[in-house]
N, C-alpha and C positions, 0 to 999 in steps of 0.2 A: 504494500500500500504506500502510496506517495506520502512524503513528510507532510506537504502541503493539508494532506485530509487527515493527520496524524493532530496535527497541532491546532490545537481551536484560539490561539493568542492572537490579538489586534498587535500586541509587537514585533517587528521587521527585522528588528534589529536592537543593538546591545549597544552604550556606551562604556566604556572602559576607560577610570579613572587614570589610572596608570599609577607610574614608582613617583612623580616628583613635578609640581607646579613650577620650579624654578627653572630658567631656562639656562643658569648654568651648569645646576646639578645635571639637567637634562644633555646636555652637551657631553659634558663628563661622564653619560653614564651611558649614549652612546657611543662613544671611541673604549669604553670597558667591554662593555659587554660586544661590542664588533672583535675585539683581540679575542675574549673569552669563544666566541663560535667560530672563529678561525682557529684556534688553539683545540679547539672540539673536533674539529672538521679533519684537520690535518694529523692530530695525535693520534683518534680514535682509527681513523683511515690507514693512518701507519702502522697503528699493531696486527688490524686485519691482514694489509699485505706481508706484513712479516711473517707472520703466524702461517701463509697461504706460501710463499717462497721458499721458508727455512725447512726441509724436512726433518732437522731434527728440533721445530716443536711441535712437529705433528702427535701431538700426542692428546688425550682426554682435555688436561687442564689448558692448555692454550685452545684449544677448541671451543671449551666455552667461555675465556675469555675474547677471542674473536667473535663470539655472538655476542658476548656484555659490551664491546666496544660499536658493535653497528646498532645497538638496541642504543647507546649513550648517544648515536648519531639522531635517530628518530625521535628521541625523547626531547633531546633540546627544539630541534627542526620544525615540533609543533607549536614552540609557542616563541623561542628567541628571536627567530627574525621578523616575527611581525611587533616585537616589543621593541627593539630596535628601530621600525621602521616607523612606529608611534610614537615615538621618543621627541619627534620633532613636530606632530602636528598639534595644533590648538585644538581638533574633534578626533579624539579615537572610536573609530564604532567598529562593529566586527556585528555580520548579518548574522538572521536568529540559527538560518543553516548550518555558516559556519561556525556558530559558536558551538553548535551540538555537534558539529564534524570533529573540532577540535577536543572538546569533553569526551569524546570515544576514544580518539586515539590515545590521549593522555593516561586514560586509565587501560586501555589495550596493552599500551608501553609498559607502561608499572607494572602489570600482574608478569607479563614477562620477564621484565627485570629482579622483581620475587622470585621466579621460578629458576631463573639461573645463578641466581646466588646461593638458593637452598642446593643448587646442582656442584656450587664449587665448593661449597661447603662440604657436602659428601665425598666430594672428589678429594678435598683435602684431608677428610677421615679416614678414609679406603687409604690413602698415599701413605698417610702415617702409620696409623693403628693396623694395617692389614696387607703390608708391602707386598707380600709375596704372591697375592690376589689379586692385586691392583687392578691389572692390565686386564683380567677374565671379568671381574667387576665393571670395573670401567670400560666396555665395552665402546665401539665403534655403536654398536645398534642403541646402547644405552643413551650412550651421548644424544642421538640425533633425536630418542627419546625425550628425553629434559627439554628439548629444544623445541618440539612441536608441542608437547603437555607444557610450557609456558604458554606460545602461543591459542591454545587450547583456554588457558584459565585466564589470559587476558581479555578472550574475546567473551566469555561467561561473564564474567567478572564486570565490563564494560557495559555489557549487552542487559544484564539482570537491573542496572540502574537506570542505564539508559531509557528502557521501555518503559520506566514510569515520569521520568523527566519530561517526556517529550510529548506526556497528553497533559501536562500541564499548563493552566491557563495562565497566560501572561496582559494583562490586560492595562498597564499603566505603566508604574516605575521602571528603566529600563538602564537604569544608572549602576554599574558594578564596579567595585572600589579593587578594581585588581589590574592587575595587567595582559590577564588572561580569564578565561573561562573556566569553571570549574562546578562540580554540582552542590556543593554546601551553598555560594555564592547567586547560582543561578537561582538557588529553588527558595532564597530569601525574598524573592523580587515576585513568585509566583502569587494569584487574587486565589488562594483558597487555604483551608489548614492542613500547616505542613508540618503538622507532629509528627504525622503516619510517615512521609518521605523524608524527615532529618533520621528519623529511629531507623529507615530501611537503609542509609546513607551508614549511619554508625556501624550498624551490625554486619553491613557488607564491607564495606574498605576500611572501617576502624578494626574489625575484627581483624581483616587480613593481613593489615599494615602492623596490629601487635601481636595476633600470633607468630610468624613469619618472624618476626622480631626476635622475640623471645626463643622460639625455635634456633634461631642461628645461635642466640649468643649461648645457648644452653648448648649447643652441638662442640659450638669451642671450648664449653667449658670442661666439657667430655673430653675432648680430646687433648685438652692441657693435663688433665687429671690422668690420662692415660698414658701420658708421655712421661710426664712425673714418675710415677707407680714403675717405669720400665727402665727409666734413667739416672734413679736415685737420685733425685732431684734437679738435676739439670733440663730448664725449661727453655734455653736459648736457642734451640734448632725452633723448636715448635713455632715459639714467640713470633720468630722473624719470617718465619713459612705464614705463621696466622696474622703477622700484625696487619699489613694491609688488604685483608680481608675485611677484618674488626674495622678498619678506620674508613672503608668505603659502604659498610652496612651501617654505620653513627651517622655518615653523612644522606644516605638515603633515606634512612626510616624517622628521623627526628623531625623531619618535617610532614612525612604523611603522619606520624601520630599525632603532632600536634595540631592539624588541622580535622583528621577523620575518625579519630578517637574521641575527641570534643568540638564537634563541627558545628557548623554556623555561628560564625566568628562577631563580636559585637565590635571588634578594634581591627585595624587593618597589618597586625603584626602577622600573620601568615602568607600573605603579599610576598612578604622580604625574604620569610623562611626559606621559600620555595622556589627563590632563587638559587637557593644550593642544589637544588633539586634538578631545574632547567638549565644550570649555566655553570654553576664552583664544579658541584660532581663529577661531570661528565669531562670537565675542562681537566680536574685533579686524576681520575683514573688513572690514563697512560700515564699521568706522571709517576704516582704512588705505583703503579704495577711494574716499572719501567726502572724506578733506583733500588727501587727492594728485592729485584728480582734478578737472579744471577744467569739465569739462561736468556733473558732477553738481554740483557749489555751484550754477551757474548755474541749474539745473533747480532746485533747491533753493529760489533764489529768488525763482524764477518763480512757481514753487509758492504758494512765499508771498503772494507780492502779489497771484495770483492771489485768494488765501483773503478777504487784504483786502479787496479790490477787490470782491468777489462780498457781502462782509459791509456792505458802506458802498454796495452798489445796492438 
């Protein structure tokens, strides 16, 4: 069925308040965030190619990290360049279409992004706790598994809100204090009550965003505790295998809790959260996975000398 016959709202369209009234901040905050999605663009894009040239990281863990890096591509893609490019106008609108285009992928991206991190997670418990298995574990079929069951629970996940968002009546207010679209945000603006749709909001992406949460950090703590028990207390291999795992799942999940766990926001402090979410994150990854990580320097400069080498025959 057409959107058009979906949606019974007299509103067309969405204003969007944005980050900043000032036009210097505004300046400033496009020349940041343009480095930050070039920085996104080209780092995320670099570890895919690598990951896809080097055959020795053809292996499970760089596998799904080359999907976490093209998922950190998508995820910004849907909202940075057009915050960017609203950055300089005196009317930001975004039509009611796209606003709901964008609410889908957003949360399509995320359940994804859940589902591969639950997946490196495991991949880094099988690696530690269960070496010798790894590789039969960690299957080729396995991997591509995690890979589609994201895809699978983003599109659920998306879909289950979405089809109540969107026969909501929008009849006046069209004013949203964001930079983007999003359904705590959208469904404050909706002419009917919306206990029923903030409590389906909570219990869908609040649940997922702190179950998932808790799941991960409880998996590391498993598996710190397991390395302990087997090393007599030496935790410094584990540490540095886990750390930026830890420090990329603080920076993803802190800000969907804080907006989906207690949603619909009376102050515009999840606005700014969610910047780490669209634009530090995705920017920080390859960095975080890239100095922490000893087999990507190595490829890195392999890489290199490769370039040389090929440039001086």
């Amino acid at each position: 069925m057409p959107m058009d016959q979906l949606n019974h709202s007299t509103v067309s369209e969405f204003v969007l308040l944005g980050l900043s009234s000032s036009w210097e901040t505004k300046v400033f905050l496009m020349l940041t965030f343009s480095m930050l999605y070039l920085g996104i663009i080209l780092g995320n894009l670099f570890i895919v190619i690598l990951v896809m040239a080097d055959s020795h990281l053809h292996s499970p863990m760089y596998f799904l990290l080359a999907n976490l890096s093209l998922n950190d591509v998508w995820v910004s893609s849907t909202t940075v360049p057009k915050m960017i490019s609203d950055l300089l106008k005196e009317r930001k609108v975004i039509s009611f279409h796209s606003c709901m285009t964008q609410i889908c992928f957003i949360h399509i991206m995320g359940g994804v992004e859940m589902v591969l991190l639950i997946a490196m997670a495991f991949d880094r418990y099988t690696a530690i706790c269960k070496p010798l298995r790894y590789l039969s574990i960690m299957s080729p079929k396995i991997c591509i598994s995690f890979v589609i069951a994201g895809w699978v629970t983003g599109v659920i996940h998306a879909l289950s809100q979405f089809s109540f968002v969107i026969n909501l009546p929008f009849c006046g207010p069209n004013k949203v204090d964001s930079f983007y679209c999003d359904f705590p945000r959208i469904i404050q603006l909706a002419c009917t009550d919306r206990d029923k749709f903030e409590f389906i909001i909570a219990a869908n992406s609040g649940f997922m965003s702190m179950g998932t949460f808790f799941l991960l950090l409880l998996s590391y703590v498993f598996i710190l505790v397991t390395v302990w028990q087997r090393s007599s207390g030496d935790l410094s291999k584990a540490l540095v295998t886990l750390s930026a795992h830890i420090t990329v799942v603080v920076l993803f999940f802190t800000p969907c809790m804080f907006l989906y766990v207690w949603p619909f926001p009376t102050s515009s402090t999840d606005k700014y959260l969610f910047i780490a979410d669209f634009a530090i994150t995705p920017a920080l990854n390859p960095v975080i996975y890239t100095l922490r990580n000893k087999d990507i320097r190595v490829s890195i400069q392999r890489l290199y000398k490769r370039a040389g080498y090929d440039r001086y025959c």
